[in-house]
C-alpha positions as CSV (number, residue, x, y, z in Angstrom):
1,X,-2.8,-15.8,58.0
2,X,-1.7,-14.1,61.4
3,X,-3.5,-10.6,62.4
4,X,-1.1,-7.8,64.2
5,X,-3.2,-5.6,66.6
6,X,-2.7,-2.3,66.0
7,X,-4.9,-0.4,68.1
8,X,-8.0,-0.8,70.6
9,X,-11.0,1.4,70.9
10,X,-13.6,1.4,73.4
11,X,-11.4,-1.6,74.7
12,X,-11.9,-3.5,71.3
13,X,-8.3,-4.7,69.3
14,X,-8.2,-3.4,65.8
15,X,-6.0,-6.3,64.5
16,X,-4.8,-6.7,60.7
17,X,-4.6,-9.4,59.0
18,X,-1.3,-10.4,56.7
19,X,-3.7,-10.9,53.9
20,X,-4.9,-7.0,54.2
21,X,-1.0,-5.9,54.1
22,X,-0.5,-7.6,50.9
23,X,-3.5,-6.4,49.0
24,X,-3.3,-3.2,50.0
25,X,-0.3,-1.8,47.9
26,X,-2.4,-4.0,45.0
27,X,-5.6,-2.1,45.9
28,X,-3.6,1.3,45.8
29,X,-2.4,0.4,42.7
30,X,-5.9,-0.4,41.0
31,X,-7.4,2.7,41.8
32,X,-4.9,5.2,40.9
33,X,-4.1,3.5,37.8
34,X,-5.7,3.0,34.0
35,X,-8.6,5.1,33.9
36,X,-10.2,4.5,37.4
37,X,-9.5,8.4,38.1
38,X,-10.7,10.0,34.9
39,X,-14.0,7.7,35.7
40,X,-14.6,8.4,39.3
41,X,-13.7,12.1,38.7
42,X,-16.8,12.4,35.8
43,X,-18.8,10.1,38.7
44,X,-18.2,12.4,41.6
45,X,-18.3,15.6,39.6
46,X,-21.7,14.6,37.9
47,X,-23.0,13.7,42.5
48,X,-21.0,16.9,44.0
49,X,-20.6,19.4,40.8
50,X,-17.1,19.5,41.7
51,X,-14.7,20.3,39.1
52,X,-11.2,17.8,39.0
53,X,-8.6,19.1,36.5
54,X,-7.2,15.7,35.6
55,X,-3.6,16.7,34.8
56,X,-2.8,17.8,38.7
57,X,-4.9,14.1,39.6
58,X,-2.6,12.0,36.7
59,X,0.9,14.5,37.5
60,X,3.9,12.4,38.6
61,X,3.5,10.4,41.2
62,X,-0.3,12.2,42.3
63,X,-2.3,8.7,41.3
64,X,0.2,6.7,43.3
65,X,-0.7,8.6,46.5
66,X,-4.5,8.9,45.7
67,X,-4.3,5.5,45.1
68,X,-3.1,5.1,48.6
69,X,-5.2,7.3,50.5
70,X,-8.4,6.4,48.7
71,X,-7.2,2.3,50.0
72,X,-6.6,3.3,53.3
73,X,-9.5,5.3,53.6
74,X,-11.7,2.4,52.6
75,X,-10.3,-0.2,55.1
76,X,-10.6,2.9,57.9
77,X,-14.5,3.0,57.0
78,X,-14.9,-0.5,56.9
79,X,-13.0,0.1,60.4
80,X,-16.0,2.4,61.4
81,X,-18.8,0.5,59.7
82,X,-17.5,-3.1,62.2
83,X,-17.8,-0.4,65.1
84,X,-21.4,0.3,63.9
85,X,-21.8,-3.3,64.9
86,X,-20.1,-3.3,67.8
87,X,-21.4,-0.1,69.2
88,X,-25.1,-1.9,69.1
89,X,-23.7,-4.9,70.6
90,X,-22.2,-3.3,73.5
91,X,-25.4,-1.5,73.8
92,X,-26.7,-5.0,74.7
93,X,-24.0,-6.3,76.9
94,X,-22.7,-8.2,74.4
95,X,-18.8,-8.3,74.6
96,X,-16.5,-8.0,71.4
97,X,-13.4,-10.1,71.1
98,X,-12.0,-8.0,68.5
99,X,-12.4,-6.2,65.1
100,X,-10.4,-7.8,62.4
101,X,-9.1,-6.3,58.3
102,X,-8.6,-8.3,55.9
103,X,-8.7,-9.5,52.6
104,X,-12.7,-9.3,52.2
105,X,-12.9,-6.2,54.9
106,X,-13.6,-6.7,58.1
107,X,-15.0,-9.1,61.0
108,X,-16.2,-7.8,64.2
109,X,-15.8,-10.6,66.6
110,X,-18.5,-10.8,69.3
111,X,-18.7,-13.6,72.0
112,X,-21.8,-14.5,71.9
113,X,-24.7,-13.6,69.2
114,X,-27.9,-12.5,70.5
115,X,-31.0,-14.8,69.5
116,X,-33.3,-12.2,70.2
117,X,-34.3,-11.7,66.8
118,X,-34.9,-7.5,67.5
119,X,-31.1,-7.5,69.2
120,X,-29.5,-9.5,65.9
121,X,-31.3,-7.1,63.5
122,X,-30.5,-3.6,65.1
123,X,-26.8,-5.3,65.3
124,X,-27.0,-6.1,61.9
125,X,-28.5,-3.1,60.4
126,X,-26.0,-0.7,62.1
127,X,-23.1,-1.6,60.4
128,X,-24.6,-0.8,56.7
129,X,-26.4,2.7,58.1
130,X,-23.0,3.4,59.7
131,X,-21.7,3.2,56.0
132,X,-24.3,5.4,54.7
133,X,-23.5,8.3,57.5
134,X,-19.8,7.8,56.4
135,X,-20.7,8.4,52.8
136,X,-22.9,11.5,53.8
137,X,-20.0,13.0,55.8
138,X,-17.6,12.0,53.3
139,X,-20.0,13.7,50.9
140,X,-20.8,17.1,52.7
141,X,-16.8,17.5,52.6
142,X,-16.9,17.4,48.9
143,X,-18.9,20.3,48.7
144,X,-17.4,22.7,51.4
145,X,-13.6,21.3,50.3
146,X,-11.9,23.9,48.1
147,X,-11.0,23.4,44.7
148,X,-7.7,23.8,45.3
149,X,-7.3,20.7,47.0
150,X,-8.1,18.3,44.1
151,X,-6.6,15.1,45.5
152,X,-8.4,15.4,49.3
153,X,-11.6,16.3,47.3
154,X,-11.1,13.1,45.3
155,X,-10.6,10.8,47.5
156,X,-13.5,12.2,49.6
157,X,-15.6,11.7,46.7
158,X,-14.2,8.3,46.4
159,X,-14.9,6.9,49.8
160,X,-18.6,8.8,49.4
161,X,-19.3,6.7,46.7
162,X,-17.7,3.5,48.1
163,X,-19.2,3.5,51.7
164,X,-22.8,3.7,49.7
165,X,-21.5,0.5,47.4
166,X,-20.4,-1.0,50.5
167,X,-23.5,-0.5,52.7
168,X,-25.5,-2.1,49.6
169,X,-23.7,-4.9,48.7
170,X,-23.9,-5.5,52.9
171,X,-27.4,-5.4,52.4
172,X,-27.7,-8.3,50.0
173,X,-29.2,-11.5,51.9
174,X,-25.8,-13.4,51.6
175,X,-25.8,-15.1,55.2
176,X,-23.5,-14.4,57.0
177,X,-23.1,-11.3,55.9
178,X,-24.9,-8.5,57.4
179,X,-28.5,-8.7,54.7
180,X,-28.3,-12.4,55.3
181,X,-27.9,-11.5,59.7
182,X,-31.3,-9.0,58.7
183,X,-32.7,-12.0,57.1
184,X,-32.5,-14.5,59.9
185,X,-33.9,-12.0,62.3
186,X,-36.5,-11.5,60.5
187,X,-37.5,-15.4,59.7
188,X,-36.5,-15.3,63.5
189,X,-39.8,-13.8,64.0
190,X,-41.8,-16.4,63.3
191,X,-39.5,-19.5,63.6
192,X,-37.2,-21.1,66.2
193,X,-34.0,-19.7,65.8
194,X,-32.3,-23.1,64.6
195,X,-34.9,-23.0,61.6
196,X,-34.1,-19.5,60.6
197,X,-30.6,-19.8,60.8
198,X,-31.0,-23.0,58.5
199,X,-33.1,-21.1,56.1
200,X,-31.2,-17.7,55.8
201,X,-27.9,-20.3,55.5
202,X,-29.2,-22.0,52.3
203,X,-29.6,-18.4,50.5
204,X,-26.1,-17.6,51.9
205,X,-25.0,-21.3,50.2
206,X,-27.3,-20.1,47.0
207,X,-25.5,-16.3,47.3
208,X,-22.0,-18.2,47.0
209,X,-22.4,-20.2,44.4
210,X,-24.3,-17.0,42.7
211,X,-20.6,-15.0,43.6
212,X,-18.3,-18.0,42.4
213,X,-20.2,-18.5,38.5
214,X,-20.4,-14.5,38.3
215,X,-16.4,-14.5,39.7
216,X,-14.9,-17.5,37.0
217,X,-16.7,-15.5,34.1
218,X,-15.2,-12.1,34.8
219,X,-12.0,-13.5,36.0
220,X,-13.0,-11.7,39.9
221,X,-10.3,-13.5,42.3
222,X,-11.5,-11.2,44.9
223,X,-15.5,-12.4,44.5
224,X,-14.4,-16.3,44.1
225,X,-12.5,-15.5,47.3
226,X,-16.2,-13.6,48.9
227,X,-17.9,-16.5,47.5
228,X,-16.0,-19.5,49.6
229,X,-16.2,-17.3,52.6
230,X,-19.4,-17.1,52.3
231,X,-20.2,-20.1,51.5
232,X,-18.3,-21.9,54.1
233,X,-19.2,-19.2,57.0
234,X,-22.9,-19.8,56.7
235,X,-22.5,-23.8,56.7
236,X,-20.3,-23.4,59.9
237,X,-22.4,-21.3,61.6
238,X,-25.7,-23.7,60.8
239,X,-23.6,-26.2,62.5
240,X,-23.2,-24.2,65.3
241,X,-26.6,-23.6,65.8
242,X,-27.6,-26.9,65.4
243,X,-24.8,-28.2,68.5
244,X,-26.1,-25.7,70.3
245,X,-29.7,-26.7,70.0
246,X,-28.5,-30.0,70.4
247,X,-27.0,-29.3,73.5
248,X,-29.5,-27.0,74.6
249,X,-29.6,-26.7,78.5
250,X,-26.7,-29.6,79.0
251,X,-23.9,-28.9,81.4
252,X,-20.3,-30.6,81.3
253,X,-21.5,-33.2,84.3
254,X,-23.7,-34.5,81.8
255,X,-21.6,-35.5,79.2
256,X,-18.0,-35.6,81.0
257,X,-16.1,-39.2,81.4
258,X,-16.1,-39.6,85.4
259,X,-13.7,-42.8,86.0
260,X,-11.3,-41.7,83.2
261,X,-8.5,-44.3,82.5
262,X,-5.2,-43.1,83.9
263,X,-1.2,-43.5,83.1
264,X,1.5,-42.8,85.2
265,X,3.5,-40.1,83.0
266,X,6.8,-42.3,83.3
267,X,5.1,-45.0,81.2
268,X,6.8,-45.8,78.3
269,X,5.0,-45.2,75.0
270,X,5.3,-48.8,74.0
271,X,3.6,-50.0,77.2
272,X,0.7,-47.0,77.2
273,X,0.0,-48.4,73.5
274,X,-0.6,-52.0,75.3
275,X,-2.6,-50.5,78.1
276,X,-4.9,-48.4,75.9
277,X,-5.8,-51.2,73.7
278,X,-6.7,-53.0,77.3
279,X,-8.6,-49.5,78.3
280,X,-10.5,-49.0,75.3
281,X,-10.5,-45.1,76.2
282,X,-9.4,-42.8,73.6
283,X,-8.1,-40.2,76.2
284,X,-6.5,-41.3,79.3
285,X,-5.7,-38.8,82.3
286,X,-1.7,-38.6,83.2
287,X,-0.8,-38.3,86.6
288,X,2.7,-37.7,88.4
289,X,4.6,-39.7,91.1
290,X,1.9,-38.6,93.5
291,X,-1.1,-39.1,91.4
292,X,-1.6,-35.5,90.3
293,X,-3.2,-34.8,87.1
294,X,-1.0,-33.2,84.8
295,X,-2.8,-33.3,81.7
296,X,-4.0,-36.0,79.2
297,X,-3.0,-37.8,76.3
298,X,-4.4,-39.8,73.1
299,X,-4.5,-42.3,71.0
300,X,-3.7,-39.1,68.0
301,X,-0.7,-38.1,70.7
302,X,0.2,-42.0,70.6
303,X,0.2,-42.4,66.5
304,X,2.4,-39.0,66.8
305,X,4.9,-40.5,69.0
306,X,5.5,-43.3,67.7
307,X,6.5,-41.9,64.4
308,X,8.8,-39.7,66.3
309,X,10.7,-41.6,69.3
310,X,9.5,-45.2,70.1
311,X,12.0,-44.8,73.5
312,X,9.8,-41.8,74.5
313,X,7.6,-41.8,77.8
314,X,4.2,-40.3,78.4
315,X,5.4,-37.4,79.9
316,X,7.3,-36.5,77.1
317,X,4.0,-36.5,75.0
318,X,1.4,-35.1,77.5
319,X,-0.6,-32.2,76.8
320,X,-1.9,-29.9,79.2
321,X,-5.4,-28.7,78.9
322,X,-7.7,-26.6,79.7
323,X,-9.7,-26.9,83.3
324,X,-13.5,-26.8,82.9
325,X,-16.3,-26.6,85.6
326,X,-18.4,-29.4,85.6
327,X,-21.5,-27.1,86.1
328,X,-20.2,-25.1,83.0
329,X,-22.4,-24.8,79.8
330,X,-21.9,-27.8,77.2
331,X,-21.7,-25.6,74.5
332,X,-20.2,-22.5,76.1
333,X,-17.5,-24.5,77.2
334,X,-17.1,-26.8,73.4
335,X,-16.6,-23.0,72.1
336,X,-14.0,-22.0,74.5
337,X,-12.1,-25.3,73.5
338,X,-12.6,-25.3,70.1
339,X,-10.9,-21.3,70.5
340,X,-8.1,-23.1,72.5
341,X,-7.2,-25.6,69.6
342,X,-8.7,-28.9,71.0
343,X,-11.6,-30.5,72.6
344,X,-9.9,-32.0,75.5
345,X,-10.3,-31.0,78.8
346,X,-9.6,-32.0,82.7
347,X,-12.9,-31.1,84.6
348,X,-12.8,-30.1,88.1
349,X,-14.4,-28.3,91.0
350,X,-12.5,-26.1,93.9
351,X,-9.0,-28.8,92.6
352,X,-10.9,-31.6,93.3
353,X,-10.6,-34.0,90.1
354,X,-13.8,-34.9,88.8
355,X,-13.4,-36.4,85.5
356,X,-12.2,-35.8,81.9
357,X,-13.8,-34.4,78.7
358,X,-13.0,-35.5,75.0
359,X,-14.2,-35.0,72.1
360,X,-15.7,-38.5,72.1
361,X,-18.1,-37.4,75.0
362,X,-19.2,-34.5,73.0
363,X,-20.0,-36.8,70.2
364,X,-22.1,-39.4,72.1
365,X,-24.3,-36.5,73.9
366,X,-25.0,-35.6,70.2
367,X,-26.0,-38.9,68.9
368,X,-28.2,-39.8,71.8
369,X,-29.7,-36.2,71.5
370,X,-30.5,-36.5,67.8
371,X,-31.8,-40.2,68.3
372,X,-34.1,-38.8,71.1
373,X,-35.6,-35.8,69.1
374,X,-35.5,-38.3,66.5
375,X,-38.2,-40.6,68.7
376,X,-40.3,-37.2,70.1
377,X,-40.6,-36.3,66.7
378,X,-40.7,-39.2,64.6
């Protein structure tokens, strides 16, 4: 679903997610109806020793809006708990792309994460103790609030309660969530960071599958939901890992195609179909009248148009791409093109055309890497 920015602070987007806008009114509605007031009221009393009279909390339309406030309030500190995160990170250097709500809460977004095993764990642990200092502020207003205002008092009391539930169930080792981060830079410790990451992602996988029984028993869309994100956010990021040990030290002049196959862009798409069976390239480089590159096209752009206009040329089917350095980082630069929507990419130095790099090069520096580590270690 799309994200809207709303604001930035300390230069970082706050965006919202379209899933966040629709569960909101829901999560409004859960809290200031049934008997969710009368039980946090006992709750909070039994913490603060503040009195609620439960006809001014239940008058009118009163649960409606402290149904409201208490939903905004909790996506505002989850707001504050990702700039926990981010405040650490910056603290390092490390840039943040943005801090996203949604659904599940929220996602800061950082560039690069630190495999300092120290860095990852202060990162990690700041979110959850930024929680806890929520729900201690949150908590102190209880007490000097005056009676009088019963539904501010509640809803303080509410998020108090909420931000310590929230920095505990962060705490759980559910990789990638922030316990399951705290895990891996702890196993980090010991371990190259590949192995921990692969480790602390199998108790995420074991977490998820924990979430999704616990979630179909009780009926819990909002765990099941947890539970796939879980579950498929630690696999991913193993993934990651793994390319990037796998491409460890590799620049794009490594593993880029240097005498790419090329096609005039007034080709017909008949014709290029001919010529890349002749190639055998699955990306070919598409130059103008005068032999510039103008982008690049392949054999999924082919299968396209040909479903769509047989008469069509390949300039009308070209795709421009990004422009990569060739001394650029292998996996720096597959992240920035994964980011971009593709894995295509015309490399080049000061203009000059170098070469061209596909997802077919990425996936033959891979298999010669494992077959190598494969023979070191074997």
């Amino acid at each position: 679903m799309r994200s809207y920015t709303i604001t930035e602070i300390w230069d970082i987007p706050i965006r919202v997610n379209t899933s966040l806008l629709i569960f909101l009114p829901i999560l409004a509605w859960l809290i200031g109806s049934g008997q969710q007031i009368e039980l946090y009221a006992g709750l909070i009393g039994g913490l603060t020793g503040a009195d609620f009279d439960l006809a001014v909390l239940r008058a009118g339309s009163t649960p409606w809006l402290v149904g409201l406030l208490a939903a905004v309030g909790l996506f505002v500190s989850v707001t504050i708990h990702e700039l926990g995160h981010s405040w650490v990170a910056m603290r390092y250097g490390l840039e943040i792309e943005s801090i996203t709500l949604w659904i599940l809460g929220g996602l800061a977004a950082l560039k690069t994460f630190p495999k300092e095993w120290n860095r990852e764990f202060w990162i990690a642990i700041a979110g959850p103790i930024t929680s806890v200092l929520v729900a201690v502020g949150c908590y102190g207003a209880v007490l000097v609030a005056p009676n009088s205002l019963q539904v501010p008092r509640f809803v303080l009391g509410w998020l108090a309660i909420t931000n310590l539930v929230l920095a505990g169930f962060n705490l759980l080792p559910a990789f990638p969530m922030d316990g399951g981060r705290i895990l891996r830079a702890l196993l980090a410790r010991t371990r190259p960071y590949g192995v921990a990451t692969r480790l602390a992602a199998r108790v995420g996988v074991l977490f998820a599958f924990l979430f999704a029984i616990v979630a179909v028993l009780n009926f819990q869309i909002i765990l099941l939901l947890l539970a796939f994100f879980i579950y498929g956010a630690a696999t991913t990021e193993s993934k990651a890992v793994l390319l990037d040990e796998l491409l460890e030290g590799i620049t794009v002049n490594d593993i880029m195609t240097r005498e790419p196959a090329t096609v005039a862009a007034s080709t017909t798409v008949d014709a290029f179909g001919s010529q890349m069976l002749r190639d055998r390239q699955p990306i070919h480089l598409v130059v103008d009248e005068s032999g510039t590159p103008v982008g690049v096209v392949t054999l999924d752009d082919l299968k396209r148009a040909r479903r769509a206009d047989r008469d069509a040329t390949v300039g009308d089917i070209v795709r421009d791409v990004p422009r990569v350095d060739p001394d650029a980082d292998a996996f720096d630069t597959l992240v920035e093109l994964q980011g971009a929507g593709g894995l295509d990419a015309i490399v080049q130095r000061d203009g000059e055309l170098l070469g061209v790099l596909s997802e077919a090069d990425y996936a033959h520096a891979m298999t010669i890497q494992r077959g190598f580590r494969s023979a070191v270690t074997g």
